[in-house]
N, C-alpha and C positions, 0 to 999 in steps of 0.2 A: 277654560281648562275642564279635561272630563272629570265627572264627580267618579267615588266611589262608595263603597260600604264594607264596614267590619262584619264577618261573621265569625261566629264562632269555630272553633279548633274541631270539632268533632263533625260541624256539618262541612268543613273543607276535607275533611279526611274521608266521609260519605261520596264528596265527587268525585275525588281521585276511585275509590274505590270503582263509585261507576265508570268513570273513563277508562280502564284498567281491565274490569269486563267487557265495555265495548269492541276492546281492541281482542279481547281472547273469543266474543263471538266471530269477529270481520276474518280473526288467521284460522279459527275450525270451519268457517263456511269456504274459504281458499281452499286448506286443505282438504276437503271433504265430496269438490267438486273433481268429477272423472277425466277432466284433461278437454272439456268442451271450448275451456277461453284459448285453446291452442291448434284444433283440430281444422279449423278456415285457413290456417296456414296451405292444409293439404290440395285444395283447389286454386288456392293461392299460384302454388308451385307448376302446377300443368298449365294457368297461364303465359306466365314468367316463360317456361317453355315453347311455347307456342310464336313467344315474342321473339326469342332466341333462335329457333328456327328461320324465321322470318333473317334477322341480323347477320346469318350464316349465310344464309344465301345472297343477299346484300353485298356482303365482305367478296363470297366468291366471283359474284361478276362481275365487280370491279376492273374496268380496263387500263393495266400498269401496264406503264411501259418501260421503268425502272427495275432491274434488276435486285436491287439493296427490297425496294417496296413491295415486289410480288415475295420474296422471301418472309417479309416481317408478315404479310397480308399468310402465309402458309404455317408460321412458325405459330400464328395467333388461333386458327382453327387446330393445330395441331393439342394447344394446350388448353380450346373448349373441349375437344376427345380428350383428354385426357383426365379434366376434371369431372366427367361423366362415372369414372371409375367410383370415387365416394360415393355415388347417386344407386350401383349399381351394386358394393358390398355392402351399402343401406338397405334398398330394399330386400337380399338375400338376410339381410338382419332382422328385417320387420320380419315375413315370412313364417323365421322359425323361431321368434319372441316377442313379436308385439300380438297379442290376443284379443285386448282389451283396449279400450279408447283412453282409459287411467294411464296406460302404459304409453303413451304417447308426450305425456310430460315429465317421463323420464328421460336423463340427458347421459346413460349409460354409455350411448355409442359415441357419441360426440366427443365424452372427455376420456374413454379409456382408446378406441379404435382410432380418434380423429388427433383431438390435442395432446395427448401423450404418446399416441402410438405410428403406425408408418404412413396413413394417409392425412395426418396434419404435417408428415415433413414433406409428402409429395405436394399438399395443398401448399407451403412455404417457398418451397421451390419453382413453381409456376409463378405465383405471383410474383416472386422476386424476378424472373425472368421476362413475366409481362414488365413487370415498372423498368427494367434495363433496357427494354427496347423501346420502348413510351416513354411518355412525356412525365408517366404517374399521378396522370390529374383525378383518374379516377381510382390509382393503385398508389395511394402513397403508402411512403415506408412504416407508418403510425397514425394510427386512424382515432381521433377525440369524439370522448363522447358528450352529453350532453351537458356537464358538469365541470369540463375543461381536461380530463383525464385523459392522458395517451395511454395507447397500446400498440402490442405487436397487433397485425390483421388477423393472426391464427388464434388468440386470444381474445382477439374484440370479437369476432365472429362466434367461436365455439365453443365459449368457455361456460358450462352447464346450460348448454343448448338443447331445449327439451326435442325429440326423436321427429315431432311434428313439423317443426321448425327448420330441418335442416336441409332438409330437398331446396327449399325458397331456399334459404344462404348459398346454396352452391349454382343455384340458377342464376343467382344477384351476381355472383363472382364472375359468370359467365359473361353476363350484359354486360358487366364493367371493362372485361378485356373485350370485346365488339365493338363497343361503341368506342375506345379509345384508337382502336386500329380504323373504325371505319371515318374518324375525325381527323387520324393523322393521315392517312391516306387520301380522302377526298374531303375536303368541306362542302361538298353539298352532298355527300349522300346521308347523310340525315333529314334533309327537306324532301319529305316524302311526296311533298304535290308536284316537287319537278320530274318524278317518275314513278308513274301511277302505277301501283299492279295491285290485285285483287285476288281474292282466292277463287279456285277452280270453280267454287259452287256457284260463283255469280257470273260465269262466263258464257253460259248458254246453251253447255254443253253437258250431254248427260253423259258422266267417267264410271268406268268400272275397272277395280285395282284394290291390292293388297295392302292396306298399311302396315305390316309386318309381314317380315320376310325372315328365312333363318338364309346363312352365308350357304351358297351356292345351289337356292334358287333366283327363278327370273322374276324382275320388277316388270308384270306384263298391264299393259297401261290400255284401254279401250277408248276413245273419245265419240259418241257422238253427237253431230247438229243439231241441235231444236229446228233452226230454217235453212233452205238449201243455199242461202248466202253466205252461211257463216265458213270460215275455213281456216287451218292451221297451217302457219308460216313455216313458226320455227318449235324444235321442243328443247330446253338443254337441262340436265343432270349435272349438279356440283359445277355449272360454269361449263360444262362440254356439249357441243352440238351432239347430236343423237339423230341415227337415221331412224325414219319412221314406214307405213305402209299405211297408203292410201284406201281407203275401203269404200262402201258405197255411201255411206254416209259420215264421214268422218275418217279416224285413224285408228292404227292400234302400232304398238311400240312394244318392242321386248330388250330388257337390258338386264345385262348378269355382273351383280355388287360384286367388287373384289375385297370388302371389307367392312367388317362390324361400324355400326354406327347410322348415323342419320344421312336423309340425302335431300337436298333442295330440288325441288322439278319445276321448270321455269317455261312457260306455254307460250306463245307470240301466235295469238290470231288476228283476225283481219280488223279485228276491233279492241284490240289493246291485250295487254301481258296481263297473268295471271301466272298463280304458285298454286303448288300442293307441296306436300312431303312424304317421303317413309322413312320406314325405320328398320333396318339389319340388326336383328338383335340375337344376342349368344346364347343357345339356348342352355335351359337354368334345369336344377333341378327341384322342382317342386311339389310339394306332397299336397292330396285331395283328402279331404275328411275320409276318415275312417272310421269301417263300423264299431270298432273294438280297439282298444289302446294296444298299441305295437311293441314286445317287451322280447330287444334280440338276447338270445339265449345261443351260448356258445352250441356248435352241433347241432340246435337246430334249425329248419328250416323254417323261414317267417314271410310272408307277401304283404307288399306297402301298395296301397294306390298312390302312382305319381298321377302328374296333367299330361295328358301325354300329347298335346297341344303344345308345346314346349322342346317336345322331343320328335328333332325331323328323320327320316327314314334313313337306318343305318347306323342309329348310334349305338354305341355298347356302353356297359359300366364295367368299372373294372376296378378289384382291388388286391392288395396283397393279402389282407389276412383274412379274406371273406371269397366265398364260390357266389356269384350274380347273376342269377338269369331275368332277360325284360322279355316281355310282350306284350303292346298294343295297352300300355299304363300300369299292367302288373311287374313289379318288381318280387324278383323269389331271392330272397338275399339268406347264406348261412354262412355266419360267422366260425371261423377257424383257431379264432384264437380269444381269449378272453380280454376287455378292456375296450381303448377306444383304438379306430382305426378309420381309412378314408376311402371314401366311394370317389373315385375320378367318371366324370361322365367323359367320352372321348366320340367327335364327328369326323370321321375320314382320316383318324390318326391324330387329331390335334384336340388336346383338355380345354374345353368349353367351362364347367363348373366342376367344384368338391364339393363333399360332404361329410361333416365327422358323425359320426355313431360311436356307440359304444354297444357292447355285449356283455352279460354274466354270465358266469360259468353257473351249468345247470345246477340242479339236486341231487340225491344221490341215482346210481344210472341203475335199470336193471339188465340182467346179465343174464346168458344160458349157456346150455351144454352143448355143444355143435360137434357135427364130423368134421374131416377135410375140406368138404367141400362147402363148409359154411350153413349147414342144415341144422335146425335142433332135433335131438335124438336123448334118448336116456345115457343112464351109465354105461349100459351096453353099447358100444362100438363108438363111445365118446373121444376125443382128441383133442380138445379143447374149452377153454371158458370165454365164450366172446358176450361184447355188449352188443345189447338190441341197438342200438343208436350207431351204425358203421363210422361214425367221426372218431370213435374212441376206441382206445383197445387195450385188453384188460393186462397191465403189470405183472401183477402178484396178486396172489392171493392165499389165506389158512384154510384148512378144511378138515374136519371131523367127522369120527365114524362112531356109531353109535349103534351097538348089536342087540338085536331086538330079544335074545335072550338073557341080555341081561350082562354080560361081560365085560372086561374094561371096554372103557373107548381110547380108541386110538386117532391122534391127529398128525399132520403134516404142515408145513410151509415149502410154498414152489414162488420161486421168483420167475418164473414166467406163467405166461397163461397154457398149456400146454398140461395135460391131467397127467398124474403122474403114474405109473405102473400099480402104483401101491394100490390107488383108489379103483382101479379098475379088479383086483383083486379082492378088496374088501366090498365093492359091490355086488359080486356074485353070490353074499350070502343078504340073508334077509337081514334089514335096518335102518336105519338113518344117515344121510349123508347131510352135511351141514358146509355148506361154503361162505367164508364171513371173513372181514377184514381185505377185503375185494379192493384193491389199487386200481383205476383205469386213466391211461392218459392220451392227453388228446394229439391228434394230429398237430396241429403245432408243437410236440414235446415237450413242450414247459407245464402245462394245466392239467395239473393229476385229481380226479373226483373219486368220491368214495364210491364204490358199488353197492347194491341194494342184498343184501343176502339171501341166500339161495338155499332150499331146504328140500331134499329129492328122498324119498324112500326106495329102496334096492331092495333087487331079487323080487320084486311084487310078483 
C-alpha cells in the first residue's frame, strides 16, 4: 500500500493557494498571446486548397457514362462553388477588420455572419444536400467529438471559430464532398499511382500564363520544349478538349472563362499528363494605405486609394446617395446625403462587390452674397445668399442692420435665400449688415446645417 503524511492545515492551504496562481499565470499568458497559436492555420488553408483543386479536376474527368452519376459528379462541384462564397465574404471581412494578428483569434465572423446568420444556413444546406446524394461517410448528419458529444455539423465546425481558422473549415468541407463523389463515383480514382499526373512545373516545359483572370478576359497559356522531342497531345480545361496552335517550339492556347471561379488545365504530352490551374476571380473592392485617415463629410469631396489591380478596364462605381468618380485607383467619392450608404462596383452592367460607408454631415457652412449669376458681389447688385459648398443651399435666414450713426437697428426674417428689398435699401446707407441664424440644406432635402454668419459693412 502507498504510504502517506499528515500535514498541517495551513501548509495545505499554502498549495492550493499556489496551484491557484499557477493556473491565473498559465490563462494571463493565453490571454496575453496575439493570436500566434492560431495564425499556421492560414498556410494551412492554401494548402488544403491546392489539394482541392487538384480533387476538382479529378471529379471532372471522370469518364460517366450514367446519366444519374454525371449529374451527382456536377451537382458536387456545383456546391464546392458555392461553399467558396464564405471563403470570399471572409476575406472581404478580414480586409476591412482584421488589422492585427490578435484579431485573428477572434471568432466574430464565424458566429455572428456564419452560425447565426445567412451563410451558416447556406453552409446547412449544402451539406444536407451533399449527405442526400452520398452515402454521408464523410457528411454525417452529427458529427462526435472527442469526448463522445454530438453535434449539428454547423455547430461542431463554427461555433467560436477564431477568423484564422475558418478558411481551413471551409476547405475541409470542400475535401469532404470530393472525396465522397470521387469514391462513389469511381473506386480507384483515389489511387493516384494508377494515374500519374504531375504539375506543369516538372513537365519540361517552360509556360507563361496568368494565374488570375477577371471574367471576360483570355486564359492565354504559352508552352514551351526544353528538347525538340518533347510534344503536346492533348490540353483539356474543366474536362473539355481545347484547341491549341502549334508554334515553333511548342504551343500557345487562348480560351475565354464564361464564369467566376477556378479552372483545372489538364496537359497530355508525349511523356505523361500534367495540371496547372487559374482562377477567375470577381473583382473586389479594395482599399491601399492611405496617407491621411479618410473622414466622408456630407458635400464634400474626398479621394480613397483603391488596388486598382482588382479593378479590370470599364468598371464604374456607383451609388444612390453619393456623386463617384474613379481613375487609374483614385476614387473621388462625395457624399449627398448624411449617414451610411452603398458603393456598388459594377463590370459591364453586372455588381461584382458592395461597400458600406458612412458620411457626417459637416460644421457650420460659410455662406456669401452672390448675383444671378452665382458671383460674389456686395450689397450692391446682391440677389441672393448662397453657400460656398454648391451641395447646399441656403433656406432661411435673419439679418440685421445696424446705422453707423447711431440709430435704431432694424432686422428682418426671409424664408428663402433670396435678399430682400429692404436690405438692399438699408445698404445704401453707411453700416453694419449682420446675416445670422443661416439654415442651409442639403441636396438630399432632409440635412439642414447651420450657416457661419456673415458680417458686411455698407455704403463703404
Amino acid at each position: 500500500m502507498a504510504s502517506s503524511i499528515k500535514i498541517r492545515k495551513s501548509k495545505y492551504l499554502s498549495y492550493q493557494k499556489q496551484g491557484f496562481l499557477y493556473l491565473v499565470f498559465i490563462l494571463f499568458l493565453f490571454f496575453s498571446q496575439a493570436g500566434e497559436y492560431v495564425v499556421h492555420y492560414i498556410p494551412l488553408s492554401k494548402t488544403q486548397k491546392e489539394l482541392n483543386t487538384y480533387l476538382q479536376g479529378r471529379l471532372a474527368a471522370l469518364d460517366l457514362k450514367d446519366a444519374d452519376a454525371d449529374a451527382y459528379r456536377y451537382d458536387v462541384l456545383d456546391r464546392v462553388k458555392s461553399l467558396s462564397t464564405i471563403e470570399q465574404e471572409f476575406a472581404t471581412y478580414g480586409e476591412q477588420n482584421i488589422a492585427s494578428i490578435a484579431q485573428f483569434r477572434e471568432s466574430r465572423f464565424a458566429e455572428l455572419r456564419v452560425r447565426r446568420g445567412r451563410l451558416g444556413q447556406l453552409f446547412s444546406e449544402l451539406w444536407s444536400l451533399q449527405q442526400g446524394q452520398s452515402g454521408g461517410k464523410w457528411t454525417p448528419e452529427r458529427i462526435e467529438d472527442y469526448e463522445g458529444r454530438q453535434y449539428q455539423p454547423l455547430q461542431f465546425f463554427f461555433r467560436e471559430t477564431p477568423n484564422a481558422v475558418l478558411p481551413s473549415l471551409v476547405e475541409h468541407t470542400k475535401t469532404a464532398f470530393l472525396v465522397e463523389a470521387l469514391t462513389d463515383l469511381n473506386e480507384e480514382a483515389l489511387v493516384f499511382q494508377k494515374y500519374t499526373m504531375e504539375r506543369l512545373e516538372k513537365s519540361g516545359f517552360s509556360s507563361v500564363f496568368k494565374k488570375q483572370l477577371f471574367l471576360g478576359e483570355n486564359f492565354e497559356l504559352a508552352l514551351h520544349a526544353a528538347q525538340s522531342e518533347d510534344t503536346i497531345q492533348s490540353i483539356r480545361i474543366n474536362d473539355r478538349d481545347q484547341r491549341f496552335q502549334q508554334t515553333e517550339d511548342g504551343i500557345s492556347l487562348a480560351y475565354r472563362p464564361d464564369s467566376w471561379g477556378e479552372y483545372f488545365v489538364e496537359i497530355t504530352t508525349n511523356k505523361g499528363r500534367f495540371y496547372t490551374s487559374f482562377e477567375v476571380v470577381r473583382p473586389r473592392i479594395q482599399f491601399t494605405p492611405q496617407k491621411e485617415a479618410v473622414s466622408l463629410v456630407q458635400g464634400d469631396k474626398s479621394k480613397i486609394s483603391i488596388d486598382a489591380s482588382n479593378v479590370p478596364a470599364g468598371t464604374t462605381f456607383e451609388s444612390e446617395f453619393a456623386e463617384i468618380k474613379y481613375n487609374d485607383g483614385l476614387m473621388e467619392i462625395t457624399p449627398l446625403a448624411a449617414g451610411a450608404f452603398t458603393v456598388k462596383m459594377m463590370v459591364d452592367g453586372v455588381q461584382t462587390d458592395e461597400l458600406s460607408m458612412s458620411a457626417h454631415p459637416p460644421a457650420k457652412l460659410s455662406v456669401a452674397i452672390a448675383d444671378p449669376s452665382g458671383k460674389a458681389v456686395g450689397i450692391e447688385g446682391a440677389h441672393r445668399l448662397q453657400s460656398v459648398n454648391p451641395n447646399f443651399q441656403v433656406l432661411s435666414y435673419e439679418a440685421a442692420y445696424y446705422p453707423r450713426d447711431g440709430s435704431q437697428a432694424k432686422s428682418i426674417q426671409s424664408s428663402s435665400r433670396l435678399i430682400r428689398t429692404e436690405l438692399q435699401e438699408w445698404g445704401s446707407s453707411p453700416g453694419t449688415l449682420h446675416f445670422k441664424n443661416i439654415v442651409l440644406l442639403a441636396k438630399d432635402g432632409i440635412t439642414k446645417i447651420a450657416g457661419t454668419p456673415l458680417i458686411l459693412q455698407s455704403n463703404e
